[in-house]
C-alpha positions in Angstrom: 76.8 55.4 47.1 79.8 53.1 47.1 80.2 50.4 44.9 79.3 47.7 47.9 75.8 50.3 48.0 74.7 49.9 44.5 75.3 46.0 44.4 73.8 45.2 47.7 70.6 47.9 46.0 70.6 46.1 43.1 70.1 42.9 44.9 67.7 44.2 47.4 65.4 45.7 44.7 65.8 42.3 42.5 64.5 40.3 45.4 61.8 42.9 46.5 60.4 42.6 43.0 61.0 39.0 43.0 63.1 38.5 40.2 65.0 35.7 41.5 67.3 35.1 38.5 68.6 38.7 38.6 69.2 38.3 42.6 70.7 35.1 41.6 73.4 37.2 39.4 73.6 40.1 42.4 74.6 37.2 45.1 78.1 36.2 44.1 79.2 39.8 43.2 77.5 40.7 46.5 79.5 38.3 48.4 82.9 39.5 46.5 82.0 43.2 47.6 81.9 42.1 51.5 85.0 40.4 51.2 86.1 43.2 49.7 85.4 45.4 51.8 86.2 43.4 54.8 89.8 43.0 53.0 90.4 46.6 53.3 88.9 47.4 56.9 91.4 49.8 58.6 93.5 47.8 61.5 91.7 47.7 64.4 88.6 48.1 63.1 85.4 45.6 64.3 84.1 43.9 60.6 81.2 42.5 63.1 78.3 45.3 62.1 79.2 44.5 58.4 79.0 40.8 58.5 75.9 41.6 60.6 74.4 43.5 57.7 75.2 41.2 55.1 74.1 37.8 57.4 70.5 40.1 58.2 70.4 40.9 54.1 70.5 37.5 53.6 68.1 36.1 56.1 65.5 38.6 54.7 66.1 36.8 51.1 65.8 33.6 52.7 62.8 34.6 54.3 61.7 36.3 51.0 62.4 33.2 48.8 60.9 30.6 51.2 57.9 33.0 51.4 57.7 33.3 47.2 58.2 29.1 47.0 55.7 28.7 49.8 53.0 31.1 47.7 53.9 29.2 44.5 53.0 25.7 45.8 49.7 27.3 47.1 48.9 28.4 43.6 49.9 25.1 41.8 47.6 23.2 44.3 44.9 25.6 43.2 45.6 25.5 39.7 45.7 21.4 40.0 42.7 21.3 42.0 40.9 24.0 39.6 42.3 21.1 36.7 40.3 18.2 38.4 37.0 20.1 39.0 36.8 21.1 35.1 37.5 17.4 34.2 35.3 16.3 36.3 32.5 18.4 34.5 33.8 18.1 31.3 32.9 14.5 31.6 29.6 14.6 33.0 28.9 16.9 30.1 29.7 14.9 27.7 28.1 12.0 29.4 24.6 14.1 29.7 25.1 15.0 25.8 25.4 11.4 25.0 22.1 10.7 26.9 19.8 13.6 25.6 22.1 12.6 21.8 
């Protein structure tokens, strides 16, 4: 696997486990492996299926990310309504200790 290979791995396994910070540190060195490699494309030679690979790569991150926020903000509006509910009945405990107190 060439160098390009083991980057563009490392970033896809990063975001498929979704640990964002380490595909945050893959990205840049990502990008600098496509120039890179576009740099040193033989004369003639069409650098349109590699910038297609890299541009699909990073709409499946985009789509991975957005899909991970998305899931996220489900959960927090769980957590928060889970939050309210158990106020809600820690008061009206308390307020039917008081009376039977």
């Amino acid at each position: 696997m060439t160098e390009a290979g083991v980057v563009e791995a490392r970033f896809r396994e990063a975001v498929a486990r979704g640990d964002w910070e380490e595909a945050r540190r893959c990205l840049p060195e990502y990008g600098r492996e496509i120039e890179e490699r576009l740099r040193s494309l033989p004369p003639g030679e069409d650098a349109a299926a590699l910038l297609g690979r890299a541009v699909k790569l990073l709409e499946q991150v985009r789509r991975a990310a957005v899909s991970e926020r998305t899931h996220a903000g489900m959960e927090l509006e769980r957590l928060a309504a889970a939050v309210s509910y158990r106020r809600a009945g820690d008061a009206g405990f308390r307020a039917a200790l008081e009376l039977e107190g």
